[in-house]
N, C-alpha and C positions, 0 to 999 in steps of 0.2 A: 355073500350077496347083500348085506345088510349094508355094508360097508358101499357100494358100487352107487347107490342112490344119492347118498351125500357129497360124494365125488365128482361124479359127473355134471351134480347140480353146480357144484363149486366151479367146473371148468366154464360149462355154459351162461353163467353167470358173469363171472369173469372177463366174456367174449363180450359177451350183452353188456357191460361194463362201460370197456374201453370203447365199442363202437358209436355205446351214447355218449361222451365225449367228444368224439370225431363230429356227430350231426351237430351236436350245440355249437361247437365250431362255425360252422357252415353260415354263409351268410342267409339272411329271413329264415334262422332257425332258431328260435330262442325256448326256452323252456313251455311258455304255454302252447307254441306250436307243437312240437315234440310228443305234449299232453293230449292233446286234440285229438293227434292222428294216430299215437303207440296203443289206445286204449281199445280203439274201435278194431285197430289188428289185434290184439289179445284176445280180445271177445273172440275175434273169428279164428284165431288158431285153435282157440282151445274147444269151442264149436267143430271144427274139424278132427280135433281127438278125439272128444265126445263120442262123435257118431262112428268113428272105427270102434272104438272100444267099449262101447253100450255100457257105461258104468250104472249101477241103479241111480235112481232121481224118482224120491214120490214125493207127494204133497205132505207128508206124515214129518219132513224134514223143515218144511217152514212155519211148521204149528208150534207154540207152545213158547218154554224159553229156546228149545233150538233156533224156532224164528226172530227172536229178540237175541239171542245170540248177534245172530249174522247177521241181520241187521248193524250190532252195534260193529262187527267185524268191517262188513262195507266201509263205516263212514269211517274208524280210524285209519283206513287203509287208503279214500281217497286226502283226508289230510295229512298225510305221512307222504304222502308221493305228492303232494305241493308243495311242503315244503323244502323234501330233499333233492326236487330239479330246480327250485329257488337258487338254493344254496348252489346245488353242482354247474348252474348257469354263470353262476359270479366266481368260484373258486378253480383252485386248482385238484386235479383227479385222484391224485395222492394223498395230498390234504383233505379231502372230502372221505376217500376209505378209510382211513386213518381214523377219522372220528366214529365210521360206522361201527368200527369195533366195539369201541366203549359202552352200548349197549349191552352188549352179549354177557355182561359181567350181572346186571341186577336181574336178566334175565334168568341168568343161571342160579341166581339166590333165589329169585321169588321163586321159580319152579320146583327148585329142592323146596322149599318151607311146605309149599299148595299140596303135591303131590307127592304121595308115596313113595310110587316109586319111580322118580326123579328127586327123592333124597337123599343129596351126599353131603354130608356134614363139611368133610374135608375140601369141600371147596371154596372155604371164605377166605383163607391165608392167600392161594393163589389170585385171588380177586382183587383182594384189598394192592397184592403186589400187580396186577396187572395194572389196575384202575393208576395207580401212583404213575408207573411208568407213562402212561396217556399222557399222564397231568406232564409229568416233565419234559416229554417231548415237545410239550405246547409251551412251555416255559424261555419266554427270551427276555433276555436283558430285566428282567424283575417284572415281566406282565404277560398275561394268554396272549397268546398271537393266532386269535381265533376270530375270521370273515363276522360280521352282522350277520349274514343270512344261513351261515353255517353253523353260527351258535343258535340261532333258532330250530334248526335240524337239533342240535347236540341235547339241546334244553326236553327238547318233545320228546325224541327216540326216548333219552332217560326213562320219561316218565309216560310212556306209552307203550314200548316195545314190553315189557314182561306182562302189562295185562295183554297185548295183542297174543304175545305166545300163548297164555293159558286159556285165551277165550279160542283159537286154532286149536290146541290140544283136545280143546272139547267139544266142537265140532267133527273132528275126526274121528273122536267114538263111536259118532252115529254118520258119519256122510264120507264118500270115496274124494279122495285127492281132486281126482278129476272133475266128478261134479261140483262139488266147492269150487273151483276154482271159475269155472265156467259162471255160475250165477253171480260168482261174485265178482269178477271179471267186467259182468252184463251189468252189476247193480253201479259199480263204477266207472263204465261207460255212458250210463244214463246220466250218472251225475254231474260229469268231468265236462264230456264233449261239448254240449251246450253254451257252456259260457266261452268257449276258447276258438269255436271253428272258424270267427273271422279272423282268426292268428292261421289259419292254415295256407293263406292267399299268396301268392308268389315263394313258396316255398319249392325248390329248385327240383325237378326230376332225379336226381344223384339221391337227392337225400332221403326220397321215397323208399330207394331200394337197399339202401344202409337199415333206414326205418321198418321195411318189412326181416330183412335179418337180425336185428338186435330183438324184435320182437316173438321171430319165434325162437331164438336163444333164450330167452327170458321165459317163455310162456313154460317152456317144457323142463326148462331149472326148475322152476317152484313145484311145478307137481313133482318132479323126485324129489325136492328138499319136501314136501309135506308129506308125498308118501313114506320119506324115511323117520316125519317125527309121527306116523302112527305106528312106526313098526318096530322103533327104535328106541323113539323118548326124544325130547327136546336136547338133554344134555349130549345125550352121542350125535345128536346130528349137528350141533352148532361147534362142537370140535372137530370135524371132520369140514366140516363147511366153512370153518377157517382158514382153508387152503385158498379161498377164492380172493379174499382181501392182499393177501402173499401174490398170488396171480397179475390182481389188478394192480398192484402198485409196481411190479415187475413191467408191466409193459407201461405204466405210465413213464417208466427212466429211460428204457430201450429204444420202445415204438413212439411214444407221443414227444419224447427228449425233454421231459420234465425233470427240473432242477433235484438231484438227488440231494438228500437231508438223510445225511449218519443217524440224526435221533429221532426220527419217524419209522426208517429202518428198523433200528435197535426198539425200538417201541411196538412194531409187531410182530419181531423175535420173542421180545420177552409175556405178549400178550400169547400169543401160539402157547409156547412152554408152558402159563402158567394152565392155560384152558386143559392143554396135554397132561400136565401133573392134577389138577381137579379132575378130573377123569381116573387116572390112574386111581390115585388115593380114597376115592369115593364107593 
């Protein structure tokens, strides 16, 4: 069962992936559109889990540092998702997963170092060889062949994604997948929609209905991908959740007919393997 949460999040992800792609496509659909209108469906997806699955929610959760927690949680998470439909507005779908991975490398150090037990020694060798690999696949003719707006993803995830995991690990101590996600959902919708709802204007009926599918594919990924790092650990779920990047870059070749790259490929074979041997050896 442990294993089916990581999985599933991976597929729906993946689905939720490719079809935000397809909308950025779309003509009067640009990334602050997209932002406008995904957020205010998220809130209401997960509004509607909520109330099937009556998770607790008390006030005892926004007091103290849990409430500076989530707080700080909110706001990395609305900067993190402006800059990486920035980036995925101007690049290509392959190229954008491709770089998402390289996060998941300092992640999985700083968590072993923070936490107990999410410490595996043996997963710095795999890292250092995953992280190399990244680098070489970006490597042409003697320079990064890395978008402006996708090096600004690349730069931030670095140095944002291992505090976001360890500030989520610890709100999951004390608060259900669900509800987190819901307030936090609500606290990034208050912040997002405001500035962007005049991007919502001649934005074409077709695209609504992509936009309500990608978004409850997404809404219901993250709550299995959190519910699996309270039950799980950070490091088993981001190994398993590795399948999703595999996924996505799969249907970027097949279904969207994006230019296949040997060393982008071979760059998330050998990130997968290494993630799989950190784990094993750990």
């Amino acid at each position: 069962m442990s294993a089916l949460f990581p999985i599933l999040a991976a597929i729906l992800q993946a689905g939720s992936f490719t079809l935000d792609k397809v909308i950025l496509s779309l003509r009067h659909v640009g990334f602050r559109a997209y932002v406008s209108i995904s957020f205010p469906l998220i809130f209401l997806v997960n509004l509607a889990i909520f109330s099937i699955y009556r998770p607790p929610l008390s006030g005892e959760l926004f007091s103290g540092a849990l409430g500076w927690l989530l707080a700080a949680s909110v706001a990395l998470s609305v900067a993190t998702n402006f800059i990486f439909y920035r980036a995925l507005d101007a690049d290509a779908l392959g190229e954008i997963q491709t770089i998402e991975l390289l996060p998941a490398i300092p992640v999985l150090l700083f968590s072993s170092a923070l936490f107990a037990d999410e410490r595996k020694f043996a997963v710095l060798i795999p890292a250092l060889i995953a992280s190399s690999a990244i680098i070489w696949s970006h490597w042409e003719r003697r320079h990064f062949r890395i978008a402006r707006n996708t090096l600004s993803f690349l730069l931030w995830s670095l140095a944002i994604a291992p505090v976001g995991a360890a500030i989520s690990k610890t709100l999951l101590a004390a608060w259900h997948p669900i509800s987190l996600e819901l307030v936090r959902s609500g606290g990034i919708m208050a912040l997002l929609s405001p500035f962007y709802l005049r991007h919502t204007r001649g934005v074409p009926l077709p695209a609504f209905r992509f936009l309500l599918a990608t978004n409850v594919l997404t809404t219901v990924a993250w709550i299995l991908f959190y519910t699996s790092y309270q039950r799980s650990g950070i490091v088993y779920t981001l190994l398993l959740f590795s399948l999703q990047p595999l996924l996505v870059y799969a249907a970027s070749v097949f279904l969207l007919r994006e230019a296949f790259q040997w060393k982008k490929a071979a760059a998330l074979g050998v990130v997968l393997v290494s993630i799989g041997v950190a784990q094993l050896l750990g």
